[in-house]
N, C-alpha and C positions, 0 to 999 in steps of 0.2 A: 451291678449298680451303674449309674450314670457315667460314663466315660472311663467305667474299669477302678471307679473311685472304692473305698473304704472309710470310713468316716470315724473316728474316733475321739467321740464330743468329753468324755472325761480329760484330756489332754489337748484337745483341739487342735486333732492332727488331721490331713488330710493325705492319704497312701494313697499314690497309683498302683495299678496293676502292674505294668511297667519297669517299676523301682522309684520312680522320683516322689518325692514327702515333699509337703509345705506343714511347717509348723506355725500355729499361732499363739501370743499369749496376750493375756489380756487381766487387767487390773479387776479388782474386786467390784467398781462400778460399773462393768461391761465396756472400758477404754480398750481399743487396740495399742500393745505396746510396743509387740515386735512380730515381724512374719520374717520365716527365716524358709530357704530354698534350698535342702537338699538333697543329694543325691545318692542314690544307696546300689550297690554294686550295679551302677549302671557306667561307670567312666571306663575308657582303655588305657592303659597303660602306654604310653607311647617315649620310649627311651631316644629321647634327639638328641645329635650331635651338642646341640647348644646348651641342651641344660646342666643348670650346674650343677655339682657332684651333689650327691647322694639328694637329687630331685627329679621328678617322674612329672611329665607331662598328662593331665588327667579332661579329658575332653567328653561334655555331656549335653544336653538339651540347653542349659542356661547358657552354656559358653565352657574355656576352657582354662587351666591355670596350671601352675606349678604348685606342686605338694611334696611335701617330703618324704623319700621312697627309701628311709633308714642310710646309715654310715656307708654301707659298701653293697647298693644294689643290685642285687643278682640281673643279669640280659634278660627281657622276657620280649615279646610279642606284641602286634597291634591287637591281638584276640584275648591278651587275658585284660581278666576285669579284675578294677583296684576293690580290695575286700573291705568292709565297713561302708561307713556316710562318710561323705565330703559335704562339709556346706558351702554351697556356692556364694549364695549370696544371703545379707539379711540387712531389711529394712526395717529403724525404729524409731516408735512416733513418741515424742515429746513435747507436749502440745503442741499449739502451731508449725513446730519444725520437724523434718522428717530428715532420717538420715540414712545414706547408701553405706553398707559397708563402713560405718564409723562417720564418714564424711556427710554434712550439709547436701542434701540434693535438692530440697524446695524449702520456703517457708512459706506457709497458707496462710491468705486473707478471705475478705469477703469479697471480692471480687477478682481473685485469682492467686499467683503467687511469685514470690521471689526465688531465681534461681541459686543454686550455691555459688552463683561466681555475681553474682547482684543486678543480675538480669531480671527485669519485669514481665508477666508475662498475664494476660488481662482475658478473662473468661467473656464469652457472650452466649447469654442463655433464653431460652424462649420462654413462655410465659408458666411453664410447667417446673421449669427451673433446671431444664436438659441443659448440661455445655453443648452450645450447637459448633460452636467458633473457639479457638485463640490467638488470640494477635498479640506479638510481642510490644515493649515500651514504644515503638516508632513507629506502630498500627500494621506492620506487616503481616499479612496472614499465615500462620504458620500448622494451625491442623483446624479441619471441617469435620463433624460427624454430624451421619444420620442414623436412624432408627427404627428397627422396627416396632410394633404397635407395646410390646413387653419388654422394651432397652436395649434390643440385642443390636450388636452397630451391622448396619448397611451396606454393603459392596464395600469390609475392611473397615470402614471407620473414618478414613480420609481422603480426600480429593489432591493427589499431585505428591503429598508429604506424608510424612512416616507420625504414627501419633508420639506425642511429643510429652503428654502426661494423663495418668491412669483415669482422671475422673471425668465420667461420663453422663450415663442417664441418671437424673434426680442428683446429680452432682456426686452419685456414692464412687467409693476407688471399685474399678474394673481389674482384679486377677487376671492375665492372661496367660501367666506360666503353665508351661506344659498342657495347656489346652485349655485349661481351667473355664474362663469365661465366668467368673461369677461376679455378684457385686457384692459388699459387703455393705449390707444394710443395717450396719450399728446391732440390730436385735440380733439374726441371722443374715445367713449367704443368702444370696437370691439371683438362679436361677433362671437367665430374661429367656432363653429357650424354650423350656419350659412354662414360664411366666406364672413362677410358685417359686417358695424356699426347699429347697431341697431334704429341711430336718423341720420333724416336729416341734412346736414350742416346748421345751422344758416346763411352760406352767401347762402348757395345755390340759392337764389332768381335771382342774377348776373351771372348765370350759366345755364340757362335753356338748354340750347341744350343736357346739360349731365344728366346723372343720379345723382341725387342728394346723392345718397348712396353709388356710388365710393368714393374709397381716390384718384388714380389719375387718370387722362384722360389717355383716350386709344392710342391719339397718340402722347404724351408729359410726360415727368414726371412732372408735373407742378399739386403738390399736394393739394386737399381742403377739 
């Protein structure tokens, strides 16, 4: 499948081939509530000087941390791999407010958002409603995207600076972990490589006449 993917829509899990998971969950209305980053016998073990007792330095694609490597850890190697998941990271949405790892990391408006330290930060969008621009509270420009013709960002996404927050084309959050590139199009993931959803509609069955991996009929905007 598509980048070594696995898909697992009962649980709304997404496997690499790899080892690395992104889990998602989601409310009975189709809300996102939390996407969570983890990693499954993909870290090293890396026993440093500096960690503190009975803790293992565990270094993977998302980044690296300390984990707990039991009371009296046995010496091991930069070559073995830590057994089980580690979750690296998980972000949770609560209306408007999104949170890193427990912490405030934006709160969304309709014209951009607040940072968690009360930073402003002010979307600019084209008439299709792409963030083309962000400019923080003092107008400084702080990330540029371009796109190609189905959202996929253009030579990285920014001009000079590093992207600074996930939402891109059509305003949806852009996944880029572990390669991901998807957008979360509220119904399903979408794809802009491609320039399709990557999974079937679940009602798709009441629809045969169409393609079941359109979002909308060709002679209706009458979306599924």
């Amino acid at each position: 499948m598509h980048k070594g993917l696995k898909l697992n829509l009962p649980t709304n899990t997404i496997s690499f081939a790899d080892g690395p998971i992104i889990r998602y969950r989601y409310a009975a209305d189709g809300r996102k509530l939390q996407t969570a980053y983890v990693l499954d016998n993909m870290g090293f073990i890396d026993p440093a000087d500096d960690s503190p007792a009975g803790h293992a330095m565990v270094a993977g694609l998302l980044g690296s941390g300390l984990v707990p490597g039991g009371p009296d850890p046995e010496p091991v190697d930069t070559t073995t791999y830590f057994p089980g998941e580690v979750t690296l990271m998980t972000r949770d949405y609560c209306g408007s407010v999104i949170y890193r790892d427990g912490v405030v990391e934006r709160n969304m408006g309709d014209y951009g958002y607040m940072d968690g330290e009360g930073g402003l930060h002010y979307y600019i969008k084209d008439y299709q409603g792409n963030v083309r621009a962000v400019i923080d509270g003092q107008g400084a420009l702080e990330e540029v995207n371009n796109y190609y013709p189905y959202g996929a960002l253009l030579g990285g996404g920014t001009l000079g600076n590093p992207s600074v927050q996930p939402y891109k084309y059509g305003a949806k959050e852009l996944d880029r972990q572990n390669g991901l590139d998807w957008y979360d199009s509220q119904a399903r993931m979408y794809d802009p490589v491609l320039g399709r959803t990557p999974t079937i509609d679940p009602q798709g069955r009441g629809l045969r006449p169409h393609q079941p991996l359109r979002l909308v009929r060709r002679e209706s905007d009458i979306a599924f």
